[in-house]
mmJSON file of the N, C-alpha and C atoms, coordinates in Angstrom:
{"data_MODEL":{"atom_site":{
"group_PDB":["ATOM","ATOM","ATOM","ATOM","ATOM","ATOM","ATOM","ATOM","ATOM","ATOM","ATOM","ATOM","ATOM","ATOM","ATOM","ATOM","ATOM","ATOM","ATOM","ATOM","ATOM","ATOM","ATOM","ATOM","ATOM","ATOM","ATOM","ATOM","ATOM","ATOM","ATOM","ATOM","ATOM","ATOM","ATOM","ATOM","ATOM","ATOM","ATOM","ATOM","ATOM","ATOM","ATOM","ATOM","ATOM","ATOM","ATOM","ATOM","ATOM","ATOM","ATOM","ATOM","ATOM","ATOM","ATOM","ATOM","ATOM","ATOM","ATOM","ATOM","ATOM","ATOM","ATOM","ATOM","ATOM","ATOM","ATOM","ATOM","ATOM","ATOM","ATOM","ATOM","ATOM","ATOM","ATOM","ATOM","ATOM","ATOM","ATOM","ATOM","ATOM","ATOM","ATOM","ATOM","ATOM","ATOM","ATOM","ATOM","ATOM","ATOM","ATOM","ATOM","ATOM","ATOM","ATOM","ATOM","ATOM","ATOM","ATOM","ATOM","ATOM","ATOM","ATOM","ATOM","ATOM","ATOM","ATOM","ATOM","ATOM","ATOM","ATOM","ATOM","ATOM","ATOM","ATOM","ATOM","ATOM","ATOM","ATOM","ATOM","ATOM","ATOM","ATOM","ATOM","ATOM","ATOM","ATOM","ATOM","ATOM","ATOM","ATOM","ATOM","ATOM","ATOM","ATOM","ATOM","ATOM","ATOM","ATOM","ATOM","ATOM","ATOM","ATOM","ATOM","ATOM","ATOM","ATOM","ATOM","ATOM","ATOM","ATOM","ATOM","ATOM","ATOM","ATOM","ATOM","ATOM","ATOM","ATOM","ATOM","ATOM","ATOM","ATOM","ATOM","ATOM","ATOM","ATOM","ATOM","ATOM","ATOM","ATOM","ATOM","ATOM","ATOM","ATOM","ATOM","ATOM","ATOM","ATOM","ATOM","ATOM","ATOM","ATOM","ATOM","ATOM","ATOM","ATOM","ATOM","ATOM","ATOM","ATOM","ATOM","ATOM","ATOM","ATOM","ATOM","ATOM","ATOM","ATOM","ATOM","ATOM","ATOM","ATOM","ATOM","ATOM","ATOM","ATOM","ATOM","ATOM","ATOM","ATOM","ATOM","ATOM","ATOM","ATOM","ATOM","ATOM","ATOM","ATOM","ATOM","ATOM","ATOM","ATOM","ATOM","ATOM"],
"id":[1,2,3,4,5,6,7,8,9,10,11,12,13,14,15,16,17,18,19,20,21,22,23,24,25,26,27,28,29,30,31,32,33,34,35,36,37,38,39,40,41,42,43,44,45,46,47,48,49,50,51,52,53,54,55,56,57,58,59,60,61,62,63,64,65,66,67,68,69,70,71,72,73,74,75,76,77,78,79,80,81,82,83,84,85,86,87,88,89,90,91,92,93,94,95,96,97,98,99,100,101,102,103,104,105,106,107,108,109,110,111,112,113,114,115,116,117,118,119,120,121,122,123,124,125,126,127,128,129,130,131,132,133,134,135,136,137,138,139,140,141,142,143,144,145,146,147,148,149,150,151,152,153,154,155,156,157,158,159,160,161,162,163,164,165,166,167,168,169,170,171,172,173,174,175,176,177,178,179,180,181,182,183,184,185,186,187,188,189,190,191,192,193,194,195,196,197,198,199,200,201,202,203,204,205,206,207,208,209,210,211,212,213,214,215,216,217,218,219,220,221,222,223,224,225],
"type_symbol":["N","C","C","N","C","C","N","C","C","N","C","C","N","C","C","N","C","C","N","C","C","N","C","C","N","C","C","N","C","C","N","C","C","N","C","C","N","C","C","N","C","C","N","C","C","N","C","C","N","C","C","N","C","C","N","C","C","N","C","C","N","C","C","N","C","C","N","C","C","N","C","C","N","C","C","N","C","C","N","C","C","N","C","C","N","C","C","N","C","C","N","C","C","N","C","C","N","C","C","N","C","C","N","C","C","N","C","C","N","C","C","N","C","C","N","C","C","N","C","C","N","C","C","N","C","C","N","C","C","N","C","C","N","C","C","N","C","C","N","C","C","N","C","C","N","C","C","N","C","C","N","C","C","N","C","C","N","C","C","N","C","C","N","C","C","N","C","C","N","C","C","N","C","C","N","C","C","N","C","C","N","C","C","N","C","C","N","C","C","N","C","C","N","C","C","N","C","C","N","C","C","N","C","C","N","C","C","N","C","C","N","C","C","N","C","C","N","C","C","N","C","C","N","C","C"],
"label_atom_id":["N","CA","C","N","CA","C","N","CA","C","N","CA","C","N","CA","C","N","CA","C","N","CA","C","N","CA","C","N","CA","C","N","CA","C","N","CA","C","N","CA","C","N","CA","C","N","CA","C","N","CA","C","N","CA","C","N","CA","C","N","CA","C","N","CA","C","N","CA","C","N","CA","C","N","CA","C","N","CA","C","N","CA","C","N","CA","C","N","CA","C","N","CA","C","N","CA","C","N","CA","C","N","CA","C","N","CA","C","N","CA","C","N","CA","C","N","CA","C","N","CA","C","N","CA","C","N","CA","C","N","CA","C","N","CA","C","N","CA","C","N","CA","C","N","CA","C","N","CA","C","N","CA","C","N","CA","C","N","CA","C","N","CA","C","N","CA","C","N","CA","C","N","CA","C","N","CA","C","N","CA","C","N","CA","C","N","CA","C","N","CA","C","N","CA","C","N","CA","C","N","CA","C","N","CA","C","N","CA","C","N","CA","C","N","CA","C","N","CA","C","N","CA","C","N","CA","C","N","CA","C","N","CA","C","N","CA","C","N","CA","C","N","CA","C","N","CA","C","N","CA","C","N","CA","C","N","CA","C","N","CA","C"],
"label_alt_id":[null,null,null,null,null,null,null,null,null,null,null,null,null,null,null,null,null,null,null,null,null,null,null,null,null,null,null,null,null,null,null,null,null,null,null,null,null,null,null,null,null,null,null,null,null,null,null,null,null,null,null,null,null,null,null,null,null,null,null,null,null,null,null,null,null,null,null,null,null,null,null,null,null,null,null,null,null,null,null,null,null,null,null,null,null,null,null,null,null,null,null,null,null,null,null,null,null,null,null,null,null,null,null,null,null,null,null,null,null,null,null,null,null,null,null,null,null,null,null,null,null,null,null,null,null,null,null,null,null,null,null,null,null,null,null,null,null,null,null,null,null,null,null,null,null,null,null,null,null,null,null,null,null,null,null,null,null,null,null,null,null,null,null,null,null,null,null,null,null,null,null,null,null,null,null,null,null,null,null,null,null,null,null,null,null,null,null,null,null,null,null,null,null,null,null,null,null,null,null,null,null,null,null,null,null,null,null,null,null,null,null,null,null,null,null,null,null,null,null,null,null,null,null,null,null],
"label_comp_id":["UNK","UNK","UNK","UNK","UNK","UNK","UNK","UNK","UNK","UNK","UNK","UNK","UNK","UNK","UNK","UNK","UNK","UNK","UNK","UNK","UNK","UNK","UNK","UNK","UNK","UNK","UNK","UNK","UNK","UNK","UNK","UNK","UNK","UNK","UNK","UNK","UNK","UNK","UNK","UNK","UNK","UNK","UNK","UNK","UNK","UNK","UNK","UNK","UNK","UNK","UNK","UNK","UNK","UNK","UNK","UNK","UNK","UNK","UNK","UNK","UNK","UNK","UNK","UNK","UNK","UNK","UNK","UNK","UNK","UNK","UNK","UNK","UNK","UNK","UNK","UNK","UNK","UNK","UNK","UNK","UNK","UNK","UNK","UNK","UNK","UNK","UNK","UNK","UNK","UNK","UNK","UNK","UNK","UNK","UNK","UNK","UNK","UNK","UNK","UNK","UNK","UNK","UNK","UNK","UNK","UNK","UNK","UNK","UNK","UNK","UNK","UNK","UNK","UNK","UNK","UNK","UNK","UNK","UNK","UNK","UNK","UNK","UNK","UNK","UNK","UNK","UNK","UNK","UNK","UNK","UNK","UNK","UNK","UNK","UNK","UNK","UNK","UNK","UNK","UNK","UNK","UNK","UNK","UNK","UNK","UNK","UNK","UNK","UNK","UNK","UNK","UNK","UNK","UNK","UNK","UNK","UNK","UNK","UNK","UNK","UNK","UNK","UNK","UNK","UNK","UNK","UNK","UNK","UNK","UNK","UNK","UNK","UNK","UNK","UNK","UNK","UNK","UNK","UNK","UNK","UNK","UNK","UNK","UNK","UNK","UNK","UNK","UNK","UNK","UNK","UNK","UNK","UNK","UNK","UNK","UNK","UNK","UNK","UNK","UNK","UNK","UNK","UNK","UNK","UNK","UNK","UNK","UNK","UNK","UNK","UNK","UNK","UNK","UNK","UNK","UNK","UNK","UNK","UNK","UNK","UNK","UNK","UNK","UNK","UNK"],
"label_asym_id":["A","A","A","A","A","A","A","A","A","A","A","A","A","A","A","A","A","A","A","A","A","A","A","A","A","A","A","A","A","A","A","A","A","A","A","A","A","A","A","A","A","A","A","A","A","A","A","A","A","A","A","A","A","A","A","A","A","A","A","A","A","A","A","A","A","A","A","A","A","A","A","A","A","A","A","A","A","A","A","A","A","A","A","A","A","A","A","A","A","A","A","A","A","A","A","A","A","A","A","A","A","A","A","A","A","A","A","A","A","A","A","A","A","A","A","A","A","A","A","A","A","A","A","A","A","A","A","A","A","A","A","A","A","A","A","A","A","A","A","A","A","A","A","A","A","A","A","A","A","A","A","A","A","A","A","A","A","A","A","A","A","A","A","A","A","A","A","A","A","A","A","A","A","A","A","A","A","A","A","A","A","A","A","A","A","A","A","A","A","A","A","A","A","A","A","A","A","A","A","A","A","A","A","A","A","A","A","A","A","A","A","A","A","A","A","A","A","A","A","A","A","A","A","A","A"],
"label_entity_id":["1","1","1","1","1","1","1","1","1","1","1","1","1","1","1","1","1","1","1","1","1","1","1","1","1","1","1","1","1","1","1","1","1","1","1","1","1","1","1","1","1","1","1","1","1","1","1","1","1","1","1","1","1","1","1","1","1","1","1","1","1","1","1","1","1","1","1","1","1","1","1","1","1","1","1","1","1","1","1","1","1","1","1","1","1","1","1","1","1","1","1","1","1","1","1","1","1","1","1","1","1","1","1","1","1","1","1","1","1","1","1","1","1","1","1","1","1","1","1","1","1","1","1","1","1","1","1","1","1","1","1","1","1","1","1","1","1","1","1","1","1","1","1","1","1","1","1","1","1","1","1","1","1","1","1","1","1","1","1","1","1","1","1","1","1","1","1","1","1","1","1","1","1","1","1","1","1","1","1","1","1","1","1","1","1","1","1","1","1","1","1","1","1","1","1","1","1","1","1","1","1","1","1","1","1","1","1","1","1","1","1","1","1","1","1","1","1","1","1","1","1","1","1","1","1"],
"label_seq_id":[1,1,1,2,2,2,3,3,3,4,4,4,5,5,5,6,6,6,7,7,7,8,8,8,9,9,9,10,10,10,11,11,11,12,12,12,13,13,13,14,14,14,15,15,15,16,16,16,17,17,17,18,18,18,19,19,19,20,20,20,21,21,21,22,22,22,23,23,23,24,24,24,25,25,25,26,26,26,27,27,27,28,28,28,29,29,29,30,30,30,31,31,31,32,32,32,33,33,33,34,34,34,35,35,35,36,36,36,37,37,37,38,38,38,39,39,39,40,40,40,41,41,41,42,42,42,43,43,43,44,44,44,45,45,45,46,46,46,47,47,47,48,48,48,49,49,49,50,50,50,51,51,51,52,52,52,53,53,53,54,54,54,55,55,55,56,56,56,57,57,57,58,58,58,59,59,59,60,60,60,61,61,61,62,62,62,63,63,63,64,64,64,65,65,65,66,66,66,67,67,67,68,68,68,69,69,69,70,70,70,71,71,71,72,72,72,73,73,73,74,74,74,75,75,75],
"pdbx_PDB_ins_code":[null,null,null,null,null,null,null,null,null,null,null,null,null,null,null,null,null,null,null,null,null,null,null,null,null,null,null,null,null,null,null,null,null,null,null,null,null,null,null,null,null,null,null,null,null,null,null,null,null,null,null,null,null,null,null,null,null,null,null,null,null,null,null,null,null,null,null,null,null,null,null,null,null,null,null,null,null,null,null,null,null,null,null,null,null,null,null,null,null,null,null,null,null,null,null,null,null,null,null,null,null,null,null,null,null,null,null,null,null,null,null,null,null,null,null,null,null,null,null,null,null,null,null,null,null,null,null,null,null,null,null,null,null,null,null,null,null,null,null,null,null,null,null,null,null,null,null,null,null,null,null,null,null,null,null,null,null,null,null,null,null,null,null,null,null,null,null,null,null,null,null,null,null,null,null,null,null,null,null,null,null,null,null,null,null,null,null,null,null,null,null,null,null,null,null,null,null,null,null,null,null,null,null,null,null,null,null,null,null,null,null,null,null,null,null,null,null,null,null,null,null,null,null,null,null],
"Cartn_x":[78.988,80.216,79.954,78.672,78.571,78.32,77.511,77.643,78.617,79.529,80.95,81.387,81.985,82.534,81.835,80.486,79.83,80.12,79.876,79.877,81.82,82.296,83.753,83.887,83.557,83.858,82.961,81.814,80.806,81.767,82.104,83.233,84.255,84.649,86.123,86.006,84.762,84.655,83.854,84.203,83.404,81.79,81.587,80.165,79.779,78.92,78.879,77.59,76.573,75.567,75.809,76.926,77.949,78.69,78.292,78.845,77.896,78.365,77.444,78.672,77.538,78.555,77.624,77.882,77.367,78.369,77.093,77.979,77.944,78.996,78.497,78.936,78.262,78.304,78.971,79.923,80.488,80.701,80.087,80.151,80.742,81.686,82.309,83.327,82.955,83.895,82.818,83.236,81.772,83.466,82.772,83.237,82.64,82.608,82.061,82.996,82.093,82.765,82.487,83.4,82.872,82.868,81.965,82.342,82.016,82.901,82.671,82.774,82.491,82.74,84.628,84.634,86.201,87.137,86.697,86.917,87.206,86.865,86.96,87.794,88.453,89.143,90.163,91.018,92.366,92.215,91.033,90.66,90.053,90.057,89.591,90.83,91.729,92.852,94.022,94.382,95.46,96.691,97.395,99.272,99.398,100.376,100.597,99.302,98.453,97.579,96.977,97.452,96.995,96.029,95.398,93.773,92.816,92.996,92.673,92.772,93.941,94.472,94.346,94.238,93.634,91.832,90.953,89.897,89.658,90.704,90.409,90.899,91.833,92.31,91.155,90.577,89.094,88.38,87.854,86.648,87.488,88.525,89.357,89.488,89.03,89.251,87.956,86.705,85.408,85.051,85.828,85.176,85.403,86.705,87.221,86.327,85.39,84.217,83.458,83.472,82.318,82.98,84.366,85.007,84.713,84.777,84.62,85.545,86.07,87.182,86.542,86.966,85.934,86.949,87.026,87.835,86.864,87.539,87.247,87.521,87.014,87.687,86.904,87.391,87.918,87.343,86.574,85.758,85.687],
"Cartn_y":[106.397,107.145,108.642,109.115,110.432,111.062,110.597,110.764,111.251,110.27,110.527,111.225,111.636,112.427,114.346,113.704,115.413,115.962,114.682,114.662,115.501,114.67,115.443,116.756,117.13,118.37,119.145,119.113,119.976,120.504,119.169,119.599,120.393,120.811,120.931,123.006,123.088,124.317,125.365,126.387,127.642,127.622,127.734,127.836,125.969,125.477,124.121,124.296,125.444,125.298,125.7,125.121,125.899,124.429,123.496,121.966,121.79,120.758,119.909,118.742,117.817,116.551,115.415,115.453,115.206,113.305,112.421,111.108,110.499,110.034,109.516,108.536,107.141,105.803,105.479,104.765,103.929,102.34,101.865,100.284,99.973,99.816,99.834,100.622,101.702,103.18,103.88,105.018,105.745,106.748,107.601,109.378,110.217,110.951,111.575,113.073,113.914,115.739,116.36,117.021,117.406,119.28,120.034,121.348,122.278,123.418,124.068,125.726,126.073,127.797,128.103,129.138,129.248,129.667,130.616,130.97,129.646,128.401,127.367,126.405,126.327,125.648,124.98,126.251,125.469,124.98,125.399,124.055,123.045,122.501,120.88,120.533,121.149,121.049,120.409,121.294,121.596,121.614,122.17,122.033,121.005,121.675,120.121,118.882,119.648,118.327,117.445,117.41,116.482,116.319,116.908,116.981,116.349,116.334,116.227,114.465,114.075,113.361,112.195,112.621,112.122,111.709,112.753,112.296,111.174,111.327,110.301,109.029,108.618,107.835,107.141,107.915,107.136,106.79,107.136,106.647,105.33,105.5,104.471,102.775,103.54,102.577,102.111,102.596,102.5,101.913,101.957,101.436,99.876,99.479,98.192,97.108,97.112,96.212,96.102,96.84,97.112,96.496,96.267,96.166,97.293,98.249,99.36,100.569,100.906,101.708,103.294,103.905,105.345,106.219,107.612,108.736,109.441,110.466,111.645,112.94,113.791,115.037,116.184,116.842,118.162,119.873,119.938,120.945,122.394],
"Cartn_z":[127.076,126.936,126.853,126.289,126.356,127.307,128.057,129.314,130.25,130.208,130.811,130.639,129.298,128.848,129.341,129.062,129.869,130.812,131.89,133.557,133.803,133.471,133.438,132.529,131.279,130.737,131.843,132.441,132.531,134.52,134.674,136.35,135.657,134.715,134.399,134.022,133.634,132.867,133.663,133.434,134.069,133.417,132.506,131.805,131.128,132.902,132.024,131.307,130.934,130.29,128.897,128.398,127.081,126.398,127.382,127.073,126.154,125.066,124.021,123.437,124.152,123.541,122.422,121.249,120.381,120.521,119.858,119.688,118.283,116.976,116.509,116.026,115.594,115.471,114.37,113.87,112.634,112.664,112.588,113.049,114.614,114.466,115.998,116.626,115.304,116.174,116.296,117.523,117.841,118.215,117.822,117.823,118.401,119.924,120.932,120.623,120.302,119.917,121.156,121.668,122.723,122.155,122.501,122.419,123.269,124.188,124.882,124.592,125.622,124.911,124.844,124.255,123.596,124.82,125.83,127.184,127.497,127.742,128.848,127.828,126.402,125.584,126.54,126.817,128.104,128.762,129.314,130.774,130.165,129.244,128.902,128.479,127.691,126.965,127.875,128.791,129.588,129.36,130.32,129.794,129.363,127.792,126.512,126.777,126.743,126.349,127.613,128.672,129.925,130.025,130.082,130.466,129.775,128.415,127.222,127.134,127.001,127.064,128.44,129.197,130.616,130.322,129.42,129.422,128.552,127.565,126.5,127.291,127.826,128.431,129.482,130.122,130.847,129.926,129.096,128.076,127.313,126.774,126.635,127.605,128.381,129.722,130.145,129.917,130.13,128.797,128.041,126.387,126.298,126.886,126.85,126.956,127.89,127.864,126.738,126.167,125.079,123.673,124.094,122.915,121.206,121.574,120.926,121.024,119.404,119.814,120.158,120.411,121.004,121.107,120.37,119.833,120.422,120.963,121.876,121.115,119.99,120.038,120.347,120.919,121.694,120.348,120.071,119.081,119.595],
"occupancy":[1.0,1.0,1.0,1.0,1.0,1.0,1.0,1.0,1.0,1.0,1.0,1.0,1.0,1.0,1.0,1.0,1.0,1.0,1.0,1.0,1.0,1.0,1.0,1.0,1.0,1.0,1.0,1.0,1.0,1.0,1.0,1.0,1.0,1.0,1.0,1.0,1.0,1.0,1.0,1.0,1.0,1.0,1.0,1.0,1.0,1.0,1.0,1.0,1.0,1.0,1.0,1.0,1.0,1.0,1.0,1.0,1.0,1.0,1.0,1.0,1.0,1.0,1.0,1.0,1.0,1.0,1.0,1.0,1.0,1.0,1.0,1.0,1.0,1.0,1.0,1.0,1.0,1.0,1.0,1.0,1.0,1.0,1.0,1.0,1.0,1.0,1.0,1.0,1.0,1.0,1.0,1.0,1.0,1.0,1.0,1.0,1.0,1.0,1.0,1.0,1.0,1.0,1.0,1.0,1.0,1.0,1.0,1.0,1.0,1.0,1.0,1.0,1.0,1.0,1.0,1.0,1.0,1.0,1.0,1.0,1.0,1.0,1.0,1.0,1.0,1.0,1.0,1.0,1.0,1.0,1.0,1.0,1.0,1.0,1.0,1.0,1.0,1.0,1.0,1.0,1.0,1.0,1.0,1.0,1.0,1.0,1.0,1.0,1.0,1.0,1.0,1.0,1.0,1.0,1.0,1.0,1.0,1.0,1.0,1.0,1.0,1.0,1.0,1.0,1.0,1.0,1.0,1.0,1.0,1.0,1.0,1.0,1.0,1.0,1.0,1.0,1.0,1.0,1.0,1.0,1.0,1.0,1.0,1.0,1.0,1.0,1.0,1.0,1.0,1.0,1.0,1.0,1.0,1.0,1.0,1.0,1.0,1.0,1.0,1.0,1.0,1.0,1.0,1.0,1.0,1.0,1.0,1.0,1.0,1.0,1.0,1.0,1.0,1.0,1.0,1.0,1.0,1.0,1.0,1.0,1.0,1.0,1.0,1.0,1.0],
"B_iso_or_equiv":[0.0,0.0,0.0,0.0,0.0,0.0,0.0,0.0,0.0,0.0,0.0,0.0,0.0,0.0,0.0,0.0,0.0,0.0,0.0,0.0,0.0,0.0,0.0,0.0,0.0,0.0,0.0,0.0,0.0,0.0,0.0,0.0,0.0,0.0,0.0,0.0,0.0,0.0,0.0,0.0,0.0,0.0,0.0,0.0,0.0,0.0,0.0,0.0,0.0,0.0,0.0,0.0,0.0,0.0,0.0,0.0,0.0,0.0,0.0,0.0,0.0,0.0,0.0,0.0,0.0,0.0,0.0,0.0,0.0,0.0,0.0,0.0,0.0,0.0,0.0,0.0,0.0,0.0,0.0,0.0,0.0,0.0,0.0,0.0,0.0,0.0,0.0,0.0,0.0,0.0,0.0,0.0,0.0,0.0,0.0,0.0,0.0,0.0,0.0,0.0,0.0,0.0,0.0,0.0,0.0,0.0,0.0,0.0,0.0,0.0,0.0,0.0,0.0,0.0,0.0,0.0,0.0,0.0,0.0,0.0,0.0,0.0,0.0,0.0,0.0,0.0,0.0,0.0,0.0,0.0,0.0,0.0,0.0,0.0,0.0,0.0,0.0,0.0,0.0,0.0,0.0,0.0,0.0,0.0,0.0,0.0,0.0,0.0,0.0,0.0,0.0,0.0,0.0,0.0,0.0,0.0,0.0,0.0,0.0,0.0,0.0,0.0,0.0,0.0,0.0,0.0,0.0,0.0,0.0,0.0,0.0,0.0,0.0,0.0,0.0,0.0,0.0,0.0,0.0,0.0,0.0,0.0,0.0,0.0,0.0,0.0,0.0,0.0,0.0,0.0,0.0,0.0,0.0,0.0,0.0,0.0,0.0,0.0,0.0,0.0,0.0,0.0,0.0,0.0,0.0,0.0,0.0,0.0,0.0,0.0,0.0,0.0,0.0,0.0,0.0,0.0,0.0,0.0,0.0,0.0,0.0,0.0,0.0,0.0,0.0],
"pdbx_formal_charge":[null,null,null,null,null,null,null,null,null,null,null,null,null,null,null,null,null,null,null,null,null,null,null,null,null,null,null,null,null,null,null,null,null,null,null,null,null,null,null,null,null,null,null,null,null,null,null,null,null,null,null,null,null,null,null,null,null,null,null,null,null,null,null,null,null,null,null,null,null,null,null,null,null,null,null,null,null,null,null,null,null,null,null,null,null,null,null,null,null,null,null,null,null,null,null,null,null,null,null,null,null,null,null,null,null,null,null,null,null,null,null,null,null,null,null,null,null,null,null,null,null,null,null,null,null,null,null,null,null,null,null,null,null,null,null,null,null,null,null,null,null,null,null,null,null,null,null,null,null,null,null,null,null,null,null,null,null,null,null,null,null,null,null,null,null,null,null,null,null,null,null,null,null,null,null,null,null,null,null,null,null,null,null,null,null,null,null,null,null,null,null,null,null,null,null,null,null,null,null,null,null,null,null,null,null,null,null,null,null,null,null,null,null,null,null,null,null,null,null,null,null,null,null,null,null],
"auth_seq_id":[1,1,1,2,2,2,3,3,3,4,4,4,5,5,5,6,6,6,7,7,7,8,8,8,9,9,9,10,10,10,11,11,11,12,12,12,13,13,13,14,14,14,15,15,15,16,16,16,17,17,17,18,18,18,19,19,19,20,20,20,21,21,21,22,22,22,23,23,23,24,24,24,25,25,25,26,26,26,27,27,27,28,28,28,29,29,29,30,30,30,31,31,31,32,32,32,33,33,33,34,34,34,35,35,35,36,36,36,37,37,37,38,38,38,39,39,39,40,40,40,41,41,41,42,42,42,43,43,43,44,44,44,45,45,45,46,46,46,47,47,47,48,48,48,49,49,49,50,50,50,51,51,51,52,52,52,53,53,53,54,54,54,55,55,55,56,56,56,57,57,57,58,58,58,59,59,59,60,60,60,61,61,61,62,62,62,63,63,63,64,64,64,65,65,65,66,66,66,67,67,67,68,68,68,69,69,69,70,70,70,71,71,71,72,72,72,73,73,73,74,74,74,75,75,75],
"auth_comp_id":["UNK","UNK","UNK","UNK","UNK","UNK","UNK","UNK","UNK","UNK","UNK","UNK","UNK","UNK","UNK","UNK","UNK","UNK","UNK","UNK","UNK","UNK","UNK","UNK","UNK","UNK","UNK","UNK","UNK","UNK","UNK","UNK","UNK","UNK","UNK","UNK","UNK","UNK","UNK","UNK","UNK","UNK","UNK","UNK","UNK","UNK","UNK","UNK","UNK","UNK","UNK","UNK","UNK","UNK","UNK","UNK","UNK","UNK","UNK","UNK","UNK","UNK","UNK","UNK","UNK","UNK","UNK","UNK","UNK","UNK","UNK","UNK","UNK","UNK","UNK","UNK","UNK","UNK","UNK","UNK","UNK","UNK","UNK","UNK","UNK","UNK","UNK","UNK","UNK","UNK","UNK","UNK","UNK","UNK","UNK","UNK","UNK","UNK","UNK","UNK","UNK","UNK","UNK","UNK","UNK","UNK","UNK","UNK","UNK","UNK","UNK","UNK","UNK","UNK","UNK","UNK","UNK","UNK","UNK","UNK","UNK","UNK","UNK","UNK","UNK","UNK","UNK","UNK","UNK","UNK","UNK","UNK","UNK","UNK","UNK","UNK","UNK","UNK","UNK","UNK","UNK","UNK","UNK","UNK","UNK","UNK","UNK","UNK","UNK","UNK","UNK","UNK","UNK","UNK","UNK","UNK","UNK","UNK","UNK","UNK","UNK","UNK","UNK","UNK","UNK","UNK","UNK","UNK","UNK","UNK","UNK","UNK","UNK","UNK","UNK","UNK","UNK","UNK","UNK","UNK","UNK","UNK","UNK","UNK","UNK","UNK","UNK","UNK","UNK","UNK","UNK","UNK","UNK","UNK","UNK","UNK","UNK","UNK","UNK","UNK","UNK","UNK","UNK","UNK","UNK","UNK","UNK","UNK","UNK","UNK","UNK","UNK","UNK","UNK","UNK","UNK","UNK","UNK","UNK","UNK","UNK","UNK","UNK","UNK","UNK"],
"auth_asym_id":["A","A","A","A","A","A","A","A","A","A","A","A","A","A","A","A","A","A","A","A","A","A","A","A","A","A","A","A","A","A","A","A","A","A","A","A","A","A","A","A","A","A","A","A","A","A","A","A","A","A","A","A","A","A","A","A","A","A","A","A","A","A","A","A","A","A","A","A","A","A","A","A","A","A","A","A","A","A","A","A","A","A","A","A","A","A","A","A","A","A","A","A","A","A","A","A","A","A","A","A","A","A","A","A","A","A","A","A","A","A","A","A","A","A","A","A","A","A","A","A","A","A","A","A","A","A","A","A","A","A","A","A","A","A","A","A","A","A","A","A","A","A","A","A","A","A","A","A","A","A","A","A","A","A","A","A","A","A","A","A","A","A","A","A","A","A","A","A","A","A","A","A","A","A","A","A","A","A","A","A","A","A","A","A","A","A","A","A","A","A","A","A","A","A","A","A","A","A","A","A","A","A","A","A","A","A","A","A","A","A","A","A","A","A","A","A","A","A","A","A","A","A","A","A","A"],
"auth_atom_id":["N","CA","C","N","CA","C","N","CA","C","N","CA","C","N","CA","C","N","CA","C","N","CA","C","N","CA","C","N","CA","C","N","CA","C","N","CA","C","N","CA","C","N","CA","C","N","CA","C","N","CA","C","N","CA","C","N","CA","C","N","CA","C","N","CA","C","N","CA","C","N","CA","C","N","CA","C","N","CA","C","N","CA","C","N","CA","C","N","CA","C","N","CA","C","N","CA","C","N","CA","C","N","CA","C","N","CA","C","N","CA","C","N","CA","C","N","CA","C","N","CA","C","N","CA","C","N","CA","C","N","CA","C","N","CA","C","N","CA","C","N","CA","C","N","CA","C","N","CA","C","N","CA","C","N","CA","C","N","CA","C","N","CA","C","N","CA","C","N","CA","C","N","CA","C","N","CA","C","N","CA","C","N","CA","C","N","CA","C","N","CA","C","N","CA","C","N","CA","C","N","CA","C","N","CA","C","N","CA","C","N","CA","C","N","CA","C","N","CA","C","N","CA","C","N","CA","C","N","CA","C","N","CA","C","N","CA","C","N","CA","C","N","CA","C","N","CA","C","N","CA","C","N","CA","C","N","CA","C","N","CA","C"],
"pdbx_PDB_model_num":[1,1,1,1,1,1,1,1,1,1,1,1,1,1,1,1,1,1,1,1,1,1,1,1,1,1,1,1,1,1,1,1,1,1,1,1,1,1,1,1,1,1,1,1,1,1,1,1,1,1,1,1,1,1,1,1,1,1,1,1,1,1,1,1,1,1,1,1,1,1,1,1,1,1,1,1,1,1,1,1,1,1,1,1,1,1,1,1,1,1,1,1,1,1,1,1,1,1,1,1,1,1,1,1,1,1,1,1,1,1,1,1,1,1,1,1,1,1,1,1,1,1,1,1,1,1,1,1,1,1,1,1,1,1,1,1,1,1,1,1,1,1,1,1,1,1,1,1,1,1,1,1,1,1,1,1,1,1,1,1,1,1,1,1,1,1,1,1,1,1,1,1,1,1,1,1,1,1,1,1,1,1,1,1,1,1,1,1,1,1,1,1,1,1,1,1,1,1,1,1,1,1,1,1,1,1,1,1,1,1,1,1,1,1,1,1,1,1,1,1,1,1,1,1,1]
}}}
């Protein structure tokens, strides 16, 4: 999942050597932080949220197999 989550922030942003996606484990929640530079905030974000919301929604969707719930936030 962290992975993923990179591969898309790192397409999405002007400075992808400014990406850091940290993962961390709680039994069967796992919490992926994503953080970028403050310049590129809106473009992960997007109008009201889309973007944002769109990424969580794939990892959501990639998690299902795993049966694992997986929270995405946005740092």
């Amino acid at each position: 999942m962290k992975e993923l989550v990179e591969v898309i922030a790192k397409a999405l942003v002007e400075n992808p050597d400014e990406v850091v996606v940290t993962q961390k484990e709680d039994g069967k929640n796992l919490t992926i932080e994503l953080h970028v530079a403050a310049s590129d905030m809106g473009k992960v974000i997007g109008k009201q949220g889309r973007i944002a919301k769109a990424i969580r929604s794939v990892v959501k969707a990639a998690s299902s197999k795993d049966n694992r719930r997986v929270d995405v936030e946005i740092i």
